[in-house]
Z-matrix of the N, CA and C atoms (Angstrom, degrees):
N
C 1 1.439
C 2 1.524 1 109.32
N 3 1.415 2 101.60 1 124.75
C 4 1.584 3 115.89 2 172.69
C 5 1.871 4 123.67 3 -78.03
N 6 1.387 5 116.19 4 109.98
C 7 1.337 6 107.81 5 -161.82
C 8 1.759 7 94.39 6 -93.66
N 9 1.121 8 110.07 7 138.02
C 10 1.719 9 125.31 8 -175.75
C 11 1.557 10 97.84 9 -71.12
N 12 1.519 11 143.86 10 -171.56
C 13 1.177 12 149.17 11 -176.53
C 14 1.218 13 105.09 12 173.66
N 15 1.055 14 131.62 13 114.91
C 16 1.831 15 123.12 14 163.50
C 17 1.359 16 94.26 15 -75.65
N 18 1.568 17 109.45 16 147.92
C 19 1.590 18 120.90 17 152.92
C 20 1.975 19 102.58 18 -63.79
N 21 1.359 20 112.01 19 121.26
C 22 1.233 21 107.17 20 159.96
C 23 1.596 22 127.34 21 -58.09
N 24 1.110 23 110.42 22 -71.09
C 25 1.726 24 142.48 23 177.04
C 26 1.722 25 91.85 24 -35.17
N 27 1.190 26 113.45 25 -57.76
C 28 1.511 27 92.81 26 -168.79
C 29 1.390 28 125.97 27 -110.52
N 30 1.648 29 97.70 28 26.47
C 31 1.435 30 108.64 29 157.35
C 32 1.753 31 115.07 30 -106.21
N 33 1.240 32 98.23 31 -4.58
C 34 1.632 33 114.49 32 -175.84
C 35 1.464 34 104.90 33 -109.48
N 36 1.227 35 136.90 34 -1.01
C 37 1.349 36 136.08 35 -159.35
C 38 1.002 37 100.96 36 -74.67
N 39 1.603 38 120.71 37 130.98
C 40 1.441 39 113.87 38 176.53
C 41 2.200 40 91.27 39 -121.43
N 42 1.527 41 88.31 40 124.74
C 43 1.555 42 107.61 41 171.26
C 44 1.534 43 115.06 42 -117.93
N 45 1.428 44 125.70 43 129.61
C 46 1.147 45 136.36 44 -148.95
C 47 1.629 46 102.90 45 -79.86
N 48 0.899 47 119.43 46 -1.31
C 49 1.917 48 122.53 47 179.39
C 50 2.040 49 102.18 48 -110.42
N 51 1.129 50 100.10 49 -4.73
C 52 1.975 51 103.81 50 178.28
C 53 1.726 52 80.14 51 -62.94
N 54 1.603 53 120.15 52 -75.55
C 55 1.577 54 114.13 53 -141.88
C 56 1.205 55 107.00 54 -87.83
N 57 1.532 56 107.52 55 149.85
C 58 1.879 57 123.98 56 -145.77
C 59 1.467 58 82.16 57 -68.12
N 60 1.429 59 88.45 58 167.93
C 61 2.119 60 110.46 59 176.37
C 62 1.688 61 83.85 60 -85.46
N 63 1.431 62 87.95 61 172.53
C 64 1.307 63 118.48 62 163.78
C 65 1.763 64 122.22 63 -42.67
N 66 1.606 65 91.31 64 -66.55
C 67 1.673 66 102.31 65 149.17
C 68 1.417 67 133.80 66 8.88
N 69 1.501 68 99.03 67 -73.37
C 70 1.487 69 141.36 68 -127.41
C 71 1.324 70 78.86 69 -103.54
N 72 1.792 71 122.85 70 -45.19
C 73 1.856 72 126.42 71 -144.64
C 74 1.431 73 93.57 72 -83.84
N 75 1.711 74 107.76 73 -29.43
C 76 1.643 75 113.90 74 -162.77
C 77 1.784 76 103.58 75 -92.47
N 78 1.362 77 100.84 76 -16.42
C 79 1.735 78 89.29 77 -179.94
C 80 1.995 79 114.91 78 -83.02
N 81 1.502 80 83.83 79 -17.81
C 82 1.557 81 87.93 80 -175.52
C 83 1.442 82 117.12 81 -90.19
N 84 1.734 83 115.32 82 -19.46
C 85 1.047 84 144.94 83 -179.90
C 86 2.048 85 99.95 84 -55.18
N 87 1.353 86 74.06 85 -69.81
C 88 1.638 87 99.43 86 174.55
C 89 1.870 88 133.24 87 -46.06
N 90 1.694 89 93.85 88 -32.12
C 91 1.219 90 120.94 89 167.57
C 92 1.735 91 114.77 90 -88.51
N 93 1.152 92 122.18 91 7.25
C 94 1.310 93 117.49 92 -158.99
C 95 1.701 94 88.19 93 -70.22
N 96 1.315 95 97.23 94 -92.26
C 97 1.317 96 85.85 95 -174.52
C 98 1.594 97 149.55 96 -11.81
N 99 1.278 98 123.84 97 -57.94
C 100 1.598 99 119.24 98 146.72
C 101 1.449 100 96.69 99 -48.01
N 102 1.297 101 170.27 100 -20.38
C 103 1.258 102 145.14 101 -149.80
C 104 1.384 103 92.20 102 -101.50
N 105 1.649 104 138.29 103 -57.84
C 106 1.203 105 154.46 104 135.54
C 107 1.686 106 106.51 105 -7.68
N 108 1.316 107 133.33 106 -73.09
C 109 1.371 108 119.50 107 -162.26
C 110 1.448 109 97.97 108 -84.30
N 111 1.655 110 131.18 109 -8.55
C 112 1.494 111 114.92 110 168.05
C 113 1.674 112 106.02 111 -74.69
N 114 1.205 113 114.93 112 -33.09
C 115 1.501 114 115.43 113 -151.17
C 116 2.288 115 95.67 114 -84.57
N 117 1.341 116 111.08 115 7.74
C 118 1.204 117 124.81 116 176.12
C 119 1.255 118 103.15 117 -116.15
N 120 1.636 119 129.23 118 -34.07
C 121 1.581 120 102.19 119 166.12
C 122 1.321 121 101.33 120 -76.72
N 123 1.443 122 151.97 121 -23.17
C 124 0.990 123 135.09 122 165.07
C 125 1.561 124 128.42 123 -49.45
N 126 1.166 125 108.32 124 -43.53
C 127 2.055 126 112.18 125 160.55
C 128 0.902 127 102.82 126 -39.85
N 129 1.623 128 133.26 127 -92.18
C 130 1.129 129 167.21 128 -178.50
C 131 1.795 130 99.00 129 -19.23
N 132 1.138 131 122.72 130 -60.63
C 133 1.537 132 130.22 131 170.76
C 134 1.337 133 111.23 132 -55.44
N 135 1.682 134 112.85 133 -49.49
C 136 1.238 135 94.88 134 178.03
C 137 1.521 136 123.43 135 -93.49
N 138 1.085 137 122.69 136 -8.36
C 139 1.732 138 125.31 137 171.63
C 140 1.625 139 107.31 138 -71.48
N 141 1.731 140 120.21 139 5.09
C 142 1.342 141 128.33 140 -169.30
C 143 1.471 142 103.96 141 -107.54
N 144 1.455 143 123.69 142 -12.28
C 145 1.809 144 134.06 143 -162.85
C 146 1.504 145 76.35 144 -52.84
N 147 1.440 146 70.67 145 -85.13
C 148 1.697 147 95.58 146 -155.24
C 149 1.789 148 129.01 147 -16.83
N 150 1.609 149 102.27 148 -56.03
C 151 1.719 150 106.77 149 -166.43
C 152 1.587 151 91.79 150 -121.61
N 153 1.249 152 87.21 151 139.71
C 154 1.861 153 113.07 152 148.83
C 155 1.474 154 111.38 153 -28.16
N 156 1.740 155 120.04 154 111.13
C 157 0.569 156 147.43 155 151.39
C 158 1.594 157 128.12 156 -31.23
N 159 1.467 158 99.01 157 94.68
C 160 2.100 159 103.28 158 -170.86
C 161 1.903 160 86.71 159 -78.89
N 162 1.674 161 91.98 160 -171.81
C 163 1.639 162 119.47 161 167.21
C 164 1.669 163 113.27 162 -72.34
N 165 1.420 164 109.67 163 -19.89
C 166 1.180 165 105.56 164 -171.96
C 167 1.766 166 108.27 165 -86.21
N 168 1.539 167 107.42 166 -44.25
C 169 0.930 168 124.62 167 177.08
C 170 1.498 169 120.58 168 -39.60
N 171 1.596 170 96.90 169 -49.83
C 172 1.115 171 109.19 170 -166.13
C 173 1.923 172 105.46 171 -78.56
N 174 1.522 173 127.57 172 -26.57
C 175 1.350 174 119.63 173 142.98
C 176 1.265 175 139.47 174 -62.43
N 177 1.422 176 116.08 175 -18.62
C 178 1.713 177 110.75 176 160.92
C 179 1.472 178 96.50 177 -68.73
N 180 1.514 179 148.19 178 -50.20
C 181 1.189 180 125.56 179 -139.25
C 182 1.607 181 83.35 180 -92.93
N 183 1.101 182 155.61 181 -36.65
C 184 1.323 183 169.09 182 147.95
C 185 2.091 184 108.66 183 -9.75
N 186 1.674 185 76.27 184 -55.80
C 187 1.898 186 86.34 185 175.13
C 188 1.583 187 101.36 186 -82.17
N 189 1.023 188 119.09 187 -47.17
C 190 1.735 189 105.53 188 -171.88
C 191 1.519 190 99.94 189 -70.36
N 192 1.092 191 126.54 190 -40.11
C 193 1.982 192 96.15 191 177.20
C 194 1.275 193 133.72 192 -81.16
N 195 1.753 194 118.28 193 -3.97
C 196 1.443 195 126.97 194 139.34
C 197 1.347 196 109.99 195 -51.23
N 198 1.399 197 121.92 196 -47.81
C 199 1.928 198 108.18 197 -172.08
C 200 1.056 199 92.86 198 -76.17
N 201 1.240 200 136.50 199 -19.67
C 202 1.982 201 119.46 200 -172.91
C 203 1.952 202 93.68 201 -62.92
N 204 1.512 203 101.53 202 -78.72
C 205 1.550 204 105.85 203 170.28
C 206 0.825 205 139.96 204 -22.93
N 207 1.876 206 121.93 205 -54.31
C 208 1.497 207 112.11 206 174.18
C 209 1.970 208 111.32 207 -83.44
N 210 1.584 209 121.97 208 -9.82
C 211 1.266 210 113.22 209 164.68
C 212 1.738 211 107.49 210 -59.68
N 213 1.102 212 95.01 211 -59.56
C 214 1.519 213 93.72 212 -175.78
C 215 1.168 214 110.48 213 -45.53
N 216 0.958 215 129.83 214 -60.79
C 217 1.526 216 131.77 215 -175.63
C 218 1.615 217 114.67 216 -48.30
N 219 0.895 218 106.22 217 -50.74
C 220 1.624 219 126.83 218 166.77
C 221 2.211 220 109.91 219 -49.21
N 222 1.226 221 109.65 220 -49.56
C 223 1.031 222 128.52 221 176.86
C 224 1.376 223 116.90 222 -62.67
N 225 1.523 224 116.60 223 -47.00
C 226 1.316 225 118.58 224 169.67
C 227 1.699 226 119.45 225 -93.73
N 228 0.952 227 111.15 226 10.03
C 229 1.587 228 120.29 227 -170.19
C 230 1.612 229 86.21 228 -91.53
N 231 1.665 230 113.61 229 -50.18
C 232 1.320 231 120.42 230 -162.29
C 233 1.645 232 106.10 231 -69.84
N 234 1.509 233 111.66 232 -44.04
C 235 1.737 234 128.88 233 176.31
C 236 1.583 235 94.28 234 -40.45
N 237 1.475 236 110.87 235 -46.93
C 238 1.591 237 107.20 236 -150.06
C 239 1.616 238 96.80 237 -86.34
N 240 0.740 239 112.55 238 -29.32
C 241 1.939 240 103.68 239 -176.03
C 242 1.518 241 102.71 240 -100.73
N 243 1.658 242 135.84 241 -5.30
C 244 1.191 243 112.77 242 127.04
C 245 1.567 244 140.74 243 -43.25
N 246 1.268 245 105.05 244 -60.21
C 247 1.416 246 120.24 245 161.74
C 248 1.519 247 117.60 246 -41.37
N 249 1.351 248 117.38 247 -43.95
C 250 1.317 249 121.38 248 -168.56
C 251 1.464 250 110.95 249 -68.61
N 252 1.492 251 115.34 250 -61.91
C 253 1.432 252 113.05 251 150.90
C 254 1.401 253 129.01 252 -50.67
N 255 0.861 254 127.10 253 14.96
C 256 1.675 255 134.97 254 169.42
C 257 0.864 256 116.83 255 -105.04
N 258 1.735 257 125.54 256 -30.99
C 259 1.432 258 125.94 257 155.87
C 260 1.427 259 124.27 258 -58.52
């Protein structure tokens, strides 16, 4: 009988370039929001598999992909006049 073993050490290894820069903390930071109103049309899509589609249904998924759109929009409006002042 063959006994299995994980390597500890190099499932625990902590290397100082794995965790994001600062950069990285502020772009996602920045993105939260669209990340938040996608991850709600995603509910919304999937609490819809299952059953026949009512009127109501069909305005939650209606309202969550307007907030996907105007976050985004909002998100890159803000990207771009960061940028703009950065020039």
């Amino acid at each position: 009988m063959k006994h299995i073993v994980t390597v500890q050490e190099a499932v625990t290894a902590f290397a100082e370039w794995l965790e994001p820069t600062d950069a990285e903390l502020d772009a996602i930071d920045s993105e939260m929001p669209l990340i938040t109103a996608e991850t709600e049309l995603l509910d919304v899509q999937i609490s819809l598999l299952d059953q026949p589609i009512t009127e109501t249904d069909t305005r939650r998924l209606r309202r969550a992909r307007r907030k996907v759109l105007a976050t985004r929009l909002a998100v890159t409006n803000q990207a771009a006049s960061v940028s703009e002042v950065a020039a």
